[in-house]
C-alpha positions, 0 to 999 in steps of 0.5 A, spaced: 162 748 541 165 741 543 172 739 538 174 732 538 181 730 537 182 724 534 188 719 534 189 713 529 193 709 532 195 702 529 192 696 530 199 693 530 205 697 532 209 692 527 205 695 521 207 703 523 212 706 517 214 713 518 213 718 512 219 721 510 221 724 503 214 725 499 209 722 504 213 715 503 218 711 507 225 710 506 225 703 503 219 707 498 223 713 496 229 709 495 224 704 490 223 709 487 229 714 486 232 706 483 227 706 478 227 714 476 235 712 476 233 705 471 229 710 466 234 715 465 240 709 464 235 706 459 233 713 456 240 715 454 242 708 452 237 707 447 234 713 445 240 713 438 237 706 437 229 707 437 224 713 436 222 716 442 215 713 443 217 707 443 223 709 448 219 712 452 215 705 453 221 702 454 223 707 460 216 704 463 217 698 463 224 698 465 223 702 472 215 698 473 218 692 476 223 696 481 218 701 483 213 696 484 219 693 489 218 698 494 211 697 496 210 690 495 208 687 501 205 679 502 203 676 508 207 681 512 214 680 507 217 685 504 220 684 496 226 681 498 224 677 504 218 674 499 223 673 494 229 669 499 222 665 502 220 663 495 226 660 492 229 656 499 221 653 499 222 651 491 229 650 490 233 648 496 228 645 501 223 642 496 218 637 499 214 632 496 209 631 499 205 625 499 198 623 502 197 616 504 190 612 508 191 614 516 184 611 517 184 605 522 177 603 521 179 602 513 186 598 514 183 594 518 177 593 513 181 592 509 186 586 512 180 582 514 178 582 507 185 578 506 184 573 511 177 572 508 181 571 501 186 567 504 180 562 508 176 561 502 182 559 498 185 554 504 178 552 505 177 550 496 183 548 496 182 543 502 175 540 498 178 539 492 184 535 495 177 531 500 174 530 492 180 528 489 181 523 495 175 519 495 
């Protein structure tokens, strides 16, 4: 019998995290830890104002948005370098951008065009002076 090992190996090196509590990453488990920790706070703090069922919907959707934290990951960015990149490039380095004509062939069309009206004005203005004057 003939065993093959195989080894997966990452396409790229920069992609690797290592496994550490649970089968998730450092930054994961600490995500995760947070969001267990947001539900508890906000379990003990409105569990006297409200009934259970509607605490508990609360607790999820308190700790949803930190536990997403932990795995989200857009064009190779963590949570907060997404974060920091998108308020520099809405709030402190905005760009209007605004696109003009760069045709050559068309700015040129279009300066002929007017020489073409400025001629014919030179030359009706010149007849009706030849018309006047005879």
């Amino acid at each position: 019998m003939k065993s093959d090992i195989e080894v997966r190996i990452n396409r790229e090196v920069g992609d690797y995290t290592e496994e550490m509590f649970f089968g998730l990453s450092l930054r994961q488990f600490i995500f995760s830890v947070l969001a267990c920790g947001i539900a508890v706070t906000v379990y003990f703090l409105l569990k006297p104002l409200l009934g259970l069922e509607t605490v508990s919907w609360v607790c999820i959707i308190a700790a949803a948005p930190f536990a997403a934290l932990g795995f989200f990951r857009y064009n190779g960015m963590n949570a907060e370098k997404f974060l920091i990149a998108w308020f520099r490039s809405t709030f402190l380095m905005p760009e209007h951008l605004a696109f003009g004509n760069t045709s050559v062939y068309w700015n040129l069309q279009q300066q002929a065009e007017a020489e073409k009206k400025k001629n014919r004005k030179r030359s009706s203005a010149g007849r009706r002076r030849h018309a006047k004057n005879t």
